[in-house]
C-alpha positions as CSV (number, residue, x, y, z in Angstrom):
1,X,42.0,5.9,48.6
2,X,43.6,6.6,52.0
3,X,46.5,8.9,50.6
4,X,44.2,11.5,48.9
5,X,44.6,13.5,51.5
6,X,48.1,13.6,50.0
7,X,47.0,14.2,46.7
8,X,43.9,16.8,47.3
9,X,44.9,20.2,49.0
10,X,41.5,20.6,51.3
11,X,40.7,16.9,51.8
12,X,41.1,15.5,55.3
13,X,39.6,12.5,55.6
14,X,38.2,9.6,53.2
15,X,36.8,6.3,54.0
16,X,34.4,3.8,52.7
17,X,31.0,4.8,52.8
18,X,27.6,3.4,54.1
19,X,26.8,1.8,50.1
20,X,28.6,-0.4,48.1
21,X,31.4,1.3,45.9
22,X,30.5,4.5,47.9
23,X,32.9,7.0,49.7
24,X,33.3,9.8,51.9
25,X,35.3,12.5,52.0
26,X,36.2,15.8,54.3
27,X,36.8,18.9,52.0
28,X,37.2,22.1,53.8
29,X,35.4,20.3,57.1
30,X,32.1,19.3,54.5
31,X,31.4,16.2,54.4
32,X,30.3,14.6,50.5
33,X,28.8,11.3,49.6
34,X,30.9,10.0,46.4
35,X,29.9,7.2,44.5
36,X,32.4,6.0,41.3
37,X,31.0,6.8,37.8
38,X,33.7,5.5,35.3
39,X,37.0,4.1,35.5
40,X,38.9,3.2,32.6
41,X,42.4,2.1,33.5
42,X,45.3,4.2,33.1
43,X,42.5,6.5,30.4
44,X,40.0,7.9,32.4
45,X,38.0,8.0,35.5
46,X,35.2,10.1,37.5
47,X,33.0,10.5,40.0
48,X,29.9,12.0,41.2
49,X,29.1,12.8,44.7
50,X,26.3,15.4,47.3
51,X,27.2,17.0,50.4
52,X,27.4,20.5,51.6
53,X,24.4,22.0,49.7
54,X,25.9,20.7,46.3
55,X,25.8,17.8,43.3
56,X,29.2,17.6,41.8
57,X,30.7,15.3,38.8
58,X,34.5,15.1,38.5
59,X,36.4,13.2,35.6
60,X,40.1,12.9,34.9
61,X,41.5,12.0,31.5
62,X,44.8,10.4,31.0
63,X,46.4,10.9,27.8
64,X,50.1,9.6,27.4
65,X,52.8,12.3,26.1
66,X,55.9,12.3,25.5
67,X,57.9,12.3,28.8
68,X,54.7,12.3,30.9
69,X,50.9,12.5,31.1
70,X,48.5,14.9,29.5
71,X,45.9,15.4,32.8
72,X,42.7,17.0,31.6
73,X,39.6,17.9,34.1
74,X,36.0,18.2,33.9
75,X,33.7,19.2,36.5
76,X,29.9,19.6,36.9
77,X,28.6,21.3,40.6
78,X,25.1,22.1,40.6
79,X,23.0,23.3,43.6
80,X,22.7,26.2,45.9
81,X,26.1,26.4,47.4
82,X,27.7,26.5,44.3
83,X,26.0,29.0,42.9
84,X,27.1,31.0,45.6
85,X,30.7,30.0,44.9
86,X,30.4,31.6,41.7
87,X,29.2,34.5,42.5
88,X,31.7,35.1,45.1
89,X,35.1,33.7,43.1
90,X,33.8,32.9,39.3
91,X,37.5,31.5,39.0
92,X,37.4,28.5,42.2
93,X,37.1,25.8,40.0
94,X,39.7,26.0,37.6
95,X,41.9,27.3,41.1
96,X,41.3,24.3,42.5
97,X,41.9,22.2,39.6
98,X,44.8,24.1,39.2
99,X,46.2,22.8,42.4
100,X,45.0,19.2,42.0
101,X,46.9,19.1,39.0
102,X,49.9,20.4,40.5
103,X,49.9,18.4,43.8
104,X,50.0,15.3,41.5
105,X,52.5,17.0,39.3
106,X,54.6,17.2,42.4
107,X,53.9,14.4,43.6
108,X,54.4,12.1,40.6
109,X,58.4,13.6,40.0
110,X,58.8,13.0,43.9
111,X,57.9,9.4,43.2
112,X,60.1,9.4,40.0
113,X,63.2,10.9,41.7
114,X,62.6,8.1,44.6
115,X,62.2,5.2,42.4
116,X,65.6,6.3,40.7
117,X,63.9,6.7,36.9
């Protein structure tokens, strides 16, 4: 949990949170509760999470290809702000997924080239 700031372009900060299994995390200077939903190792794993005038859902499926990993995202925000978000840039979440997905791309051959595989 302490590197996603590494791995999330707009995250700043992440540390355990008041509850049990909960989180926080900085995104863009907004704070969000996070709680984890699923986790199915190496397959699959989500969360859901409030915080700057939103209620958001976020799961990642693995799926093992050839060479590599098939990364597939789905995302629920409801609530005011995000409504606003799509009126204003109908396109931010698959954007942002778009550089999530790449970050880890980059990250993940970094890794590779440094592990010698």
């Amino acid at each position: 949990m302490p590197r996603w700031p590494e791995w999330v372009p707009g995250l700043t900060k992440v540390r355990a949170g008041p509850l049990a299994r909960s989180f926080e995390v900085w995104f863009h200077g907004h704070r969000f509760e996070m709680c984890p939903g699923e986790h199915v190792p190496y397959t699959r794993l989500g969360w859901s999470g409030v915080g700057a005038g939103v209620q958001l859902y976020q799961a990642w499926l693995l799926t093992p290809v050839a060479g590599g990993t098939h990364v597939v995202t789905e995302n629920v925000v409801r609530g005011p702000a995000a409504k606003s978000l799509t009126v204003l840039s109908p396109l931010w979440a698959q954007r942002l997924n778009s550089l999530w997905v790449t970050q880890l791309e980059r990250l993940s051959e970094t890794a590779r080239q440094d592990s010698g595989a």
